[in-house]
C-alpha positions as CSV (number, residue, x, y, z in Angstrom):
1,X,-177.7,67.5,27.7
2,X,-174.9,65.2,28.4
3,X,-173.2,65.8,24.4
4,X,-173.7,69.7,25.9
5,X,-171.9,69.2,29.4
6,X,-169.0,67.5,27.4
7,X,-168.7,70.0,24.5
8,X,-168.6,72.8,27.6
9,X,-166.2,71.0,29.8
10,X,-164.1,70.9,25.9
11,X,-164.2,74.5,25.6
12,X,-163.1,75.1,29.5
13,X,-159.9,72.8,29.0
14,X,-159.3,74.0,25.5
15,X,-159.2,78.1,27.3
16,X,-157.0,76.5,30.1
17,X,-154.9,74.7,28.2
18,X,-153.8,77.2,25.5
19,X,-153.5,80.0,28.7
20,X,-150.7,77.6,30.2
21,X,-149.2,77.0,27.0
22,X,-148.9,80.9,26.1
23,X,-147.5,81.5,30.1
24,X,-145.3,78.5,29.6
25,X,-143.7,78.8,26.1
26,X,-144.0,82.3,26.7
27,X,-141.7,82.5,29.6
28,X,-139.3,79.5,28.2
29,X,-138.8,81.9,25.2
30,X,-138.0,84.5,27.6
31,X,-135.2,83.3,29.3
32,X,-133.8,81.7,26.1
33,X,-133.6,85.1,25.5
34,X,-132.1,86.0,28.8
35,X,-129.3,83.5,28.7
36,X,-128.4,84.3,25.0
37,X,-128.4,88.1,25.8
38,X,-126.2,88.0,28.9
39,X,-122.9,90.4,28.6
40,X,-119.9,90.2,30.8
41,X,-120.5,92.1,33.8
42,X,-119.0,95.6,34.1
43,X,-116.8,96.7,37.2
44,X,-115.0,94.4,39.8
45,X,-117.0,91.7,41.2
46,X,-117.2,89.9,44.2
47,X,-115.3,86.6,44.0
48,X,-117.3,85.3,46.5
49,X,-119.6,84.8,44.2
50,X,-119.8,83.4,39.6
51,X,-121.4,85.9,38.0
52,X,-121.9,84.9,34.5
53,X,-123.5,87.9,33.2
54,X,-126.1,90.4,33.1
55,X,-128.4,92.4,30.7
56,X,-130.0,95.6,31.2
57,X,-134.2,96.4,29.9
58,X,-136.9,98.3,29.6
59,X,-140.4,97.5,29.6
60,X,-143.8,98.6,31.4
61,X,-142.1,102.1,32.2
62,X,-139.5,100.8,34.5
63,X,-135.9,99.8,34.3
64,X,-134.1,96.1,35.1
65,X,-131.3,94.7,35.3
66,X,-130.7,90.6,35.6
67,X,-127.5,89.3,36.0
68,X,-127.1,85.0,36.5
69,X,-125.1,83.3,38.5
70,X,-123.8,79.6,38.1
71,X,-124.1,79.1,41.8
72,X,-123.3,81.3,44.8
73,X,-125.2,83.9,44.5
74,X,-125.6,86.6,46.5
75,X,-129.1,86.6,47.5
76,X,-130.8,83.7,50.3
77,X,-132.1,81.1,48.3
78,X,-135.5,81.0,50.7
79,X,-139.0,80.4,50.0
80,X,-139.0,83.9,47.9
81,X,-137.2,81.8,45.0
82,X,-139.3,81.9,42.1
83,X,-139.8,78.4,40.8
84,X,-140.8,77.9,36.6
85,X,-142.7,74.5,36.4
86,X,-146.6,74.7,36.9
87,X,-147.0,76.2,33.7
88,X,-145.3,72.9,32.2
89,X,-147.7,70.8,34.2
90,X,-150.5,72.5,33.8
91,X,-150.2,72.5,29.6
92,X,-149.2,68.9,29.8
93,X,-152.3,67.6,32.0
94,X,-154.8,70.1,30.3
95,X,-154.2,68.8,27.2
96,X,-154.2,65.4,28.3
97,X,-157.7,65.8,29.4
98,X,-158.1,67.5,26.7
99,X,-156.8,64.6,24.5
100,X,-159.1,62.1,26.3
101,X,-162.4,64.3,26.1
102,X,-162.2,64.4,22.1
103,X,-159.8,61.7,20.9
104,X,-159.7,58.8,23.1
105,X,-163.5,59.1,23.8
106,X,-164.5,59.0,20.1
107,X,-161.5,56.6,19.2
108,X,-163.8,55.3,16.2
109,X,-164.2,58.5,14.6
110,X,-160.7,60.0,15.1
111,X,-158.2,57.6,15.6
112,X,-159.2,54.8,14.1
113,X,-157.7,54.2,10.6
114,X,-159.4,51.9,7.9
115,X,-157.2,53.1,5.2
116,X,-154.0,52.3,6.7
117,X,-151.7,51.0,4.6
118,X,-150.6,48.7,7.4
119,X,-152.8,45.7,7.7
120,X,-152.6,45.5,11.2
121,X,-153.3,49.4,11.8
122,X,-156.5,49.4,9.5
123,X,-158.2,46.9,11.7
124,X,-157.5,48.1,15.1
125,X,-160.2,48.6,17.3
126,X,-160.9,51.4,19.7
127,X,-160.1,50.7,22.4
128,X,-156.7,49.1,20.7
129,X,-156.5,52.4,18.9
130,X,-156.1,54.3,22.2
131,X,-154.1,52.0,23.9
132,X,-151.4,52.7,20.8
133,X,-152.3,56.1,21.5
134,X,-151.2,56.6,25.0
135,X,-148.2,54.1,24.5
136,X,-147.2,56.2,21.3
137,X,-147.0,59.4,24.4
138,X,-145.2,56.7,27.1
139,X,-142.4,55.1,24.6
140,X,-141.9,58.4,22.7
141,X,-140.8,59.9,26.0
142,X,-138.5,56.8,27.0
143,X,-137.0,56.9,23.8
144,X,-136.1,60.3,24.1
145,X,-134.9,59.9,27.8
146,X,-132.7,57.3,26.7
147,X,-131.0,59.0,23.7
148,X,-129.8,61.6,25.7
149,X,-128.8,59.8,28.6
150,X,-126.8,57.3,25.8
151,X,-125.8,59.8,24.0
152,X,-124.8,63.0,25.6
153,X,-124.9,62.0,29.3
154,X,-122.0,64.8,29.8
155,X,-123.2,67.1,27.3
156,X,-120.2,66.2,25.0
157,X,-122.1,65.0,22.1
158,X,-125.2,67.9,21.9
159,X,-124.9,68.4,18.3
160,X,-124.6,64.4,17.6
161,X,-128.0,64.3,20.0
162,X,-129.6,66.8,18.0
163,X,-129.6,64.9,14.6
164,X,-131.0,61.4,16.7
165,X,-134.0,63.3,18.0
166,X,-134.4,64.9,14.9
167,X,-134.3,61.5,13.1
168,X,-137.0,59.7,16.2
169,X,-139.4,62.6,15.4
170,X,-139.1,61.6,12.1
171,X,-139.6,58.2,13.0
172,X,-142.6,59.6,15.0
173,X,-144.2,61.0,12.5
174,X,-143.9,58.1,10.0
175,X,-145.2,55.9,12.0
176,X,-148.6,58.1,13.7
177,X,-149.9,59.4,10.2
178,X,-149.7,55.4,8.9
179,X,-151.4,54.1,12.6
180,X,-154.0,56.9,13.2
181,X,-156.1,59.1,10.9
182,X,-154.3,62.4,9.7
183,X,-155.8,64.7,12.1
184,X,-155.1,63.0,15.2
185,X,-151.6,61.8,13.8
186,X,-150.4,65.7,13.6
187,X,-151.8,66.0,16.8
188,X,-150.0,63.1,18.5
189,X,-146.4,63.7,17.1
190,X,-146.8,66.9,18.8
191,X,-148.1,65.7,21.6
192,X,-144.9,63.4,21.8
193,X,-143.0,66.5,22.1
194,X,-145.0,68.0,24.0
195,X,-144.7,64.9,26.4
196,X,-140.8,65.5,26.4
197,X,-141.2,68.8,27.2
198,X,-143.0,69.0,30.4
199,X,-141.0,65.7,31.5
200,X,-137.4,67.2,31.0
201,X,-138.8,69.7,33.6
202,X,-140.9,67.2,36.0
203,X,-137.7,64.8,36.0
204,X,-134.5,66.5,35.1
205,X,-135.0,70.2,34.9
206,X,-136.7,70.6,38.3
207,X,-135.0,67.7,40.7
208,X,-131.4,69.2,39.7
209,X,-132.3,72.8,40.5
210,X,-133.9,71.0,43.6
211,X,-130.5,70.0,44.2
212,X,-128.6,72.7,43.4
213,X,-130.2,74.6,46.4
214,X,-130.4,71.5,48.8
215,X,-126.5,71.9,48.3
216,X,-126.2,75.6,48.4
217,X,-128.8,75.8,51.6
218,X,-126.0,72.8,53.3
219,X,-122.8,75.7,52.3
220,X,-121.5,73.0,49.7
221,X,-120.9,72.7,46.3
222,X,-123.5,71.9,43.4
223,X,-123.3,69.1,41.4
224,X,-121.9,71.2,38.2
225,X,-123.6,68.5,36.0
226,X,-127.4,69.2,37.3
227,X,-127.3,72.5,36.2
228,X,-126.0,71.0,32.8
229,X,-128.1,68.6,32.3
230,X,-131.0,71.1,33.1
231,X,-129.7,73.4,30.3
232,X,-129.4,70.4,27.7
233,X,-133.3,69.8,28.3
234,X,-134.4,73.7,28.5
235,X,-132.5,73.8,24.9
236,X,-134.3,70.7,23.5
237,X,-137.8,72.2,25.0
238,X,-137.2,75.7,23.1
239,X,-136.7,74.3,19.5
240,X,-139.4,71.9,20.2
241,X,-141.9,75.2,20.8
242,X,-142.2,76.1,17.2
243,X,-143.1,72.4,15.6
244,X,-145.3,71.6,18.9
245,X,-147.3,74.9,18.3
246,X,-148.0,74.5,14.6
247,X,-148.9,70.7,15.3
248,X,-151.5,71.4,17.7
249,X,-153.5,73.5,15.5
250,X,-152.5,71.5,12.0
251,X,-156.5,70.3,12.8
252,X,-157.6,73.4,11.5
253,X,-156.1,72.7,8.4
254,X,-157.0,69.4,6.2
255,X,-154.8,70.6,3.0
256,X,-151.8,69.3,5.4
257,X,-152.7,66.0,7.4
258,X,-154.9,64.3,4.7
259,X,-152.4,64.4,2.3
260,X,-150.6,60.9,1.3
261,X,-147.5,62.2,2.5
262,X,-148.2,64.1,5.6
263,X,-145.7,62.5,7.5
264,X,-143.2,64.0,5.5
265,X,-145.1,67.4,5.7
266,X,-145.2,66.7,9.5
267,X,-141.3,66.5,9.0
268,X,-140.4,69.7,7.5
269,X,-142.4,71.6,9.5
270,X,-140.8,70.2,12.6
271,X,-137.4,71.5,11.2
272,X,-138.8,74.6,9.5
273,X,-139.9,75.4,13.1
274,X,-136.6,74.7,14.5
275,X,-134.7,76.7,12.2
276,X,-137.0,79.9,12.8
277,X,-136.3,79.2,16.6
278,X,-132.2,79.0,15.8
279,X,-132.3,82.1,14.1
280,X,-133.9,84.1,17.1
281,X,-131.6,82.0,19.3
282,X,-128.4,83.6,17.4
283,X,-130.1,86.8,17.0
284,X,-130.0,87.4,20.8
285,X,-126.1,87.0,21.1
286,X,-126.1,89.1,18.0
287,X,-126.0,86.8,15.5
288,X,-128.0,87.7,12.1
289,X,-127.7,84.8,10.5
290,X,-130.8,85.3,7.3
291,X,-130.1,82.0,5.8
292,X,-131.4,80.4,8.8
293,X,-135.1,82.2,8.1
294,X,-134.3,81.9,4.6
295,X,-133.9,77.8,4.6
296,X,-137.2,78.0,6.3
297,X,-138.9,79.6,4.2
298,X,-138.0,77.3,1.4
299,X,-139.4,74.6,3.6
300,X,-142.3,76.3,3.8
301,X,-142.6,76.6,0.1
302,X,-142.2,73.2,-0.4
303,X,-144.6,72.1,2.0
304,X,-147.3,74.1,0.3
305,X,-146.6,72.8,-3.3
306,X,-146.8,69.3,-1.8
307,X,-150.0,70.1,0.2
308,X,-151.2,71.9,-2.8
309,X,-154.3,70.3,-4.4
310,X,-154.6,68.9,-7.5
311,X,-156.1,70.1,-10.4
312,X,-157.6,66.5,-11.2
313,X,-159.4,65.1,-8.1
314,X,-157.8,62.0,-6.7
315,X,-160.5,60.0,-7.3
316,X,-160.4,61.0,-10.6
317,X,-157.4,59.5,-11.9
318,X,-158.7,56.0,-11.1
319,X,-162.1,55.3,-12.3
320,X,-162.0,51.8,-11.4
321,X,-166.0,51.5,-9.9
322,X,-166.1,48.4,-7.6
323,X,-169.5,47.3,-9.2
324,X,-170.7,48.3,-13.0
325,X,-170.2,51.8,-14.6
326,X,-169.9,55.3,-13.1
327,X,-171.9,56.2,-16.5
328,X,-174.5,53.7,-16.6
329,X,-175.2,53.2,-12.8
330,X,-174.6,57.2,-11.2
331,X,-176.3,60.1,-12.1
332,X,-173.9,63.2,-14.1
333,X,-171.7,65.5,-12.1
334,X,-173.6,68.1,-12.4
335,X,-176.3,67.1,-11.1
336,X,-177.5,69.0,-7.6
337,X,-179.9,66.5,-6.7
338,X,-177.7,63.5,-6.6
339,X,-174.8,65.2,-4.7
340,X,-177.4,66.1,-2.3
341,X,-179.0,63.2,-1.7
342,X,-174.8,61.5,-1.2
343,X,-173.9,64.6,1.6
344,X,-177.4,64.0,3.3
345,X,-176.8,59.7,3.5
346,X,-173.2,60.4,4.8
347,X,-172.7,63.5,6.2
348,X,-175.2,65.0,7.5
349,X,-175.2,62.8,10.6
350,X,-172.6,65.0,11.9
351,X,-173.0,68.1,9.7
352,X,-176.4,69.0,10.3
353,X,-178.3,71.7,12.9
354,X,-179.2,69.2,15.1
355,X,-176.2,66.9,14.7
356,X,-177.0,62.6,15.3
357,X,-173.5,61.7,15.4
358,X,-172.4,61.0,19.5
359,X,-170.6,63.4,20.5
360,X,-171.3,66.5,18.3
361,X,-174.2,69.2,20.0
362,X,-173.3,71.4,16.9
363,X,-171.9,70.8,13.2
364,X,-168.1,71.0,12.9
365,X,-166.8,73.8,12.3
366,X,-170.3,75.4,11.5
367,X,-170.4,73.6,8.3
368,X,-173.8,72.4,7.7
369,X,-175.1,70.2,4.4
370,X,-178.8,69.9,5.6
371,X,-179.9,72.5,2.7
372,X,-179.0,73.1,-0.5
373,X,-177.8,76.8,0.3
374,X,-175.2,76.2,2.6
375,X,-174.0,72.9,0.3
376,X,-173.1,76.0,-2.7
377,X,-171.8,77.5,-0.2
378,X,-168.9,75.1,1.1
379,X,-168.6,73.2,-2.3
380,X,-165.1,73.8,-2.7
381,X,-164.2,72.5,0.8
382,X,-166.6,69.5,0.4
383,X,-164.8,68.9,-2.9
384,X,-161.2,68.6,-1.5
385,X,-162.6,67.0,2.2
386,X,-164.1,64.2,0.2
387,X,-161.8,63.8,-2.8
388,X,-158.9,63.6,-0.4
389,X,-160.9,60.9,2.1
390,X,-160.6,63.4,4.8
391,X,-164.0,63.1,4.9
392,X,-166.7,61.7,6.5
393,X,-164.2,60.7,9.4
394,X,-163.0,57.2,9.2
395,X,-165.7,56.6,6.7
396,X,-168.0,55.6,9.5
397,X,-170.9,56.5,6.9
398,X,-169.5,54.0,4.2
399,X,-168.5,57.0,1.3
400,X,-167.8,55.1,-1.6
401,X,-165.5,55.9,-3.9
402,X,-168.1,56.5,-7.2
403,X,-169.9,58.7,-4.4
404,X,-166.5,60.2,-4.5
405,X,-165.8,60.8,-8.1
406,X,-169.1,62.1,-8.4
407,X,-168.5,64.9,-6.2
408,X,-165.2,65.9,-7.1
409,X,-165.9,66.2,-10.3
410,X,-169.4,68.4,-9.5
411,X,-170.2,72.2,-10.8
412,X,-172.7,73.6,-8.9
C-alpha cells in the first residue's frame, strides 16, 4: 500500500507539474512574442506618457489591441495589475517534489553511478549522491547569478554573456552525465536551467517590477535599469524553454542518455533548442531567417547518427570474460532458455507483474520479462537496454558483462 500511495502522490505532481510548465512557458512564449511584435504606435500620443508600441489580434472571436509602455502609463497601477510569477513557482517546487519522490528517494537505483569514469563519483553513496544532487541545482544557479552580474551588469555585454552560459551548460552537462547515471543526468542539467529560470523571476524579474511600481505609485521615476535587468533574465528564460523541455522528457528515451557521449548529445540539443527558439524570436519582428532552423536541423541529424546504435553490440567488440571462456562456460546465443533464466536473476525484480524492487507497484514502462511471450516481444529493446548498460539500473542485480554478450548477441 505504501509503494501505491507514493506511485499516486507521483502521478498527482507529475499532472501538476507539467500543467504549470505548459501555463508558464506557455505564457513566457507569449509575450516574447508580444515584445518582438510591437509596431510604432499610429497617431499623436500623449507625451505624458512612453509608449513603446502596440500590436493588434485576433483570437477567440474577439478583437485586441496591446500596446507597452516603459513606464508611465496611463492606467492606475492598483491591485487589478496582473502579476506573471506563480506559474514559475509552481513548476519549479512541483518538480522539486517531484525530483525528491523518484530520484532522491531511490538515490541507489537512479543516481548512483558505479560506472563512472571518475573514481570518486563511482563510489558515492546515496545519500552523498543526493547531496551532489541538490548542490549541482544550488551552485548551478550561483554560477549563473554571478556571470551575469560580472558580466553584463548594465546589459552592455549580452552577446559576450550568451557564449559564458552557453559554455557553463556545457560544463553542466559534462560534469552530471560523468557524476550521476544517464537518466537522471539529462534530467538534472535541465533541472539547472530550470533552476535559473524560476529564480531570475523570484529574485530579479519580480523585485524590479516590484520597484518599478513602488516608484511609479510615490509619482517618481523608475530605476531604468530594473526593467533592464528584468528583460536580460526573461531573454535568458525563453531560449532556455526549448533545451529544458526536451531534457525533462530525454527519460523516455535511453538511445540518448546511455550513450558514452551523452554529454555532448545533452550539448547540441541545448543549442539546437536555442536556435529553433531564435528563429521564432526573429520571425516575430519579421525576420525569416531559414538557416537558423536549418543549423538545427543538422544538429539534430548529428545527434541521431551519434545516438544511433551499433550494428555490433558493445559488448561485443570486447570479449575479454572476467573468469574462463564465453564458449566453454555460457550456453549459445541462441539459446531461449539461458536468456531467460539471466532476465529472470536480474531483472525481473523490477520488471515483473508483481514488482520486488522498493519502490516499483508496477513494471516500468509496462515492460514485463516474467514469461517468455512478453521477453520475444521486447527483445530488441532488452538488446540495446542491456548492451548499452542502461540496464538493470545501476547494476544493482550484478549483470555481468558475459550475461551481457550473451544477450546482445541473441536471435530469438
Amino acid at each position: 500500500m505504501e509503494s501505491y500511495l507514493l506511485e499516486f502522490c507521483n502521478l498527482l505532481l507529475r499532472w501538476l507539474h507539467v500543467i504549470a510548465a505548459i501555463a508558464w512557458i506557455g505564457e513566457s512564449i507569449y509575450f516574447v512574442m508580444l515584445d518582438n511584435s510591437l509596431t510604432s504606435p499610429q497617431g499623436i500620443q500623449d507625451q505624458r506618457y512612453d509608449l513603446l508600441g502596440e500590436m493588434s489580434s485576433v483570437h477567440g472571436g474577439g478583437f485586441y489591441h496591446n500596446q507597452k509602455y516603459l513606464s508611465r502609463p496611463p492606467f492606475p497601477l492598483d491591485d487589478k495589475l496582473h502579476w506573471s510569477f506563480w506559474k514559475s513557482y509552481t513548476t519549479w517546487l512541483s518538480g522539486f517534489f517531484l525530483f525528491c519522490l523518484l530520484y532522491l528517494s531511490n538515490a541507489s537505483i537512479y543516481l548512483v553511478n558505479p560506472a563512472s569514469p571518475w573514481a570518486w563519483a563511482a563510489v558515492l553513496t546515496p545519500t552523498e549522491a543526493s547531496i551532489a544532487a541538490v548542490a549541482l541545482l544550488i551552485f548551478g544557479w550561483l554560477i549563473y547569478d554571478e556571470l551575469c552580474r560580472r558580466i553584463s551588469p548594465e546589459m552592455q555585454r549580452d552577446g559576450i554573456l550568451s557564449v559564458a552560459v552557453a559554455l557553463m551548460m556545457t560544463g553542466v552537462a559534462y560534469f552530471s552525465s560523468h557524476v550521476f547515471q544517464g537518466r537522471a543526468a539529462f534530467l538534472l542539467t535541465g533541472a539547472v536551467m530550470a533552476t535559473c529560470m524560476s529564480a531570475n523571476v523570484f529574485f530579479w524579474i519580480i523585485p524590479g517590477q516590484r520597484r518599478m511600481v513602488a516608484a511609479l505609485q510615490a509619482e517618481e521615476s523608475p530605476n531604468p535599469l530594473d526593467g533592464k535587468r528584468g528583460k536580460q533574465r526573461s531573454v535568458h528564460n525563453t531560449y532556455f524553454t526549448l533545451p529544458v523541455v526536451f531534457l525533462m522528457i530525454s527519460n523516455h528515451y535511453a538511445f540518448a542518455y546511455s550513450n558514452e557521449t551523452a554529454w555532448f548529445i545533452m550539448t547540441l540539443f541545448i543549442l539546437a533548442g536555442a536556435l529553433i527558439r531564435q528563429y521564432f524570436v526573429l520571425r516575430h519582428r519579421g525576420h525569416n531567417v531559414l538557416t537558423l532552423p536549418a543549423a538545427s536541423g543538422i544538429l539534430l541529424l548529428v545527434i541521431a547518427m551519434i545516438a544511433a546504435p551499433s550494428s555490433t553490440p558493445a559488448a561485443q567488440e570486447e570479449q575479454k570474460p572476467t573468469t574462463g571462456s564465453i564458449s566453454s562456460t555460457m550456453p549459445t546465443s541462441n539459446d531461449m532458455r539461458a536468456v531467460t533464466n539471466i532476465l529472470h536473476e536480474r531483472c525481473t525484480t523490477c520488471h515483473a507483474a508483481k514488482p520486488t524492487q522498493a519502490g516499483f507497484t508496477a513494471p516500468p514502462a509496462g515492460i514485463r520479462l516474467d514469461n517468455d511471450l512478453d521477453i520475444r516481444l521486447h527483445h530488441i529493446k532488452i538488446k540495446q537496454a542491456v548492451a548499452s548498460k542502461y540496464m538493470p539500473l545501476a547494476n544493482l542485480t550484478k549483470m555481468s558483462d558475459e550475461e551481457r554478450l550473451l544477450i546482445s548477441q541473441w536471435h530469438p
